[in-house]
N, C-alpha and C positions, 0 to 999 in steps of 0.2 A: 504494500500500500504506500501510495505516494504522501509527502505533506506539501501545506502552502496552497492549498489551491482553493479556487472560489467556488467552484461548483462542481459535484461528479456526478456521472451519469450511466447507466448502464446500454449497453451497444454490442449487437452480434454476436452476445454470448461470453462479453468480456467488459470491460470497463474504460471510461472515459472521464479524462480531468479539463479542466480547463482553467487556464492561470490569465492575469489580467493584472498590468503592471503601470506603474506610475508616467509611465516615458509613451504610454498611447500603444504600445503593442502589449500584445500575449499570448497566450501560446497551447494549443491541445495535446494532451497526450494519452496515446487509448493503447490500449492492449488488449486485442479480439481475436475470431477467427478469420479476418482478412486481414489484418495491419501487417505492416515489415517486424516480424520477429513474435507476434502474438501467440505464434503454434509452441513459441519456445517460452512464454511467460515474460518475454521482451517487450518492449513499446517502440512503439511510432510517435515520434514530436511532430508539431509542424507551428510556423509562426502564424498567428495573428497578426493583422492589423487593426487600428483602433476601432472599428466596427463590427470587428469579430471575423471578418471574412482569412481563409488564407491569403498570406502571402509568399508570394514567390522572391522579391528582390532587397531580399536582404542581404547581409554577408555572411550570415546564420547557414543557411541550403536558398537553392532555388527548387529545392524540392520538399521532399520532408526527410527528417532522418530516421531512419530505421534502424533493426537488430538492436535497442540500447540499453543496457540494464540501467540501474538507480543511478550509478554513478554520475553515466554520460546525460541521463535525463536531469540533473539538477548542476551537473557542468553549464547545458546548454540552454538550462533556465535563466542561470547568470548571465550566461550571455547577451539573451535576451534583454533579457532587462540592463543590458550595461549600450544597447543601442542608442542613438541617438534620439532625439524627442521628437515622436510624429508629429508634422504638424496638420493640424485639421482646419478644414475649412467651412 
């Protein structure tokens, strides 16, 4: 079980986080029977942008990352949140 996160949810037989951070992005991370590594108890990240939608262009992935135990998911959480500040309009 992950910490820190704003809301969980349950999805395809596995589970889903979703984090939300001060700088305008945030970020989901699930581990089901379709995500990258789910078969393996692993999780799938991918970035939010301030609306909740994915995004592709950060320097995070232009994809999502896959196969990632605890570690790398709360590495790339930092990450996240050390981006620069979305600006909204």
């Amino acid at each position: 079980m992950l910490d820190g996160y704003k809301r969980k949810y349950n999805i395809h037989n596995g589970v889903g986080y979703v984090y939300e951070f001060e700088n305008g992005y945030g970020a989901s991370v699930v581990s089901h029977d379709v995500s990258y590594g789910g078969d393996r108890g692993l999780y799938e990240i991918a970035v939010l942008d301030s609306k909740g939608d994915l995004c592709y262009s950060t320097p995070i992935t232009d994809d999502v990352v896959g196969y990632a135990g605890k570690t790398t998911v709360y590495e790339t959480l930092d990450r996240i949140k050390s981006l620069k500040v979305v600006e909204t309009t």
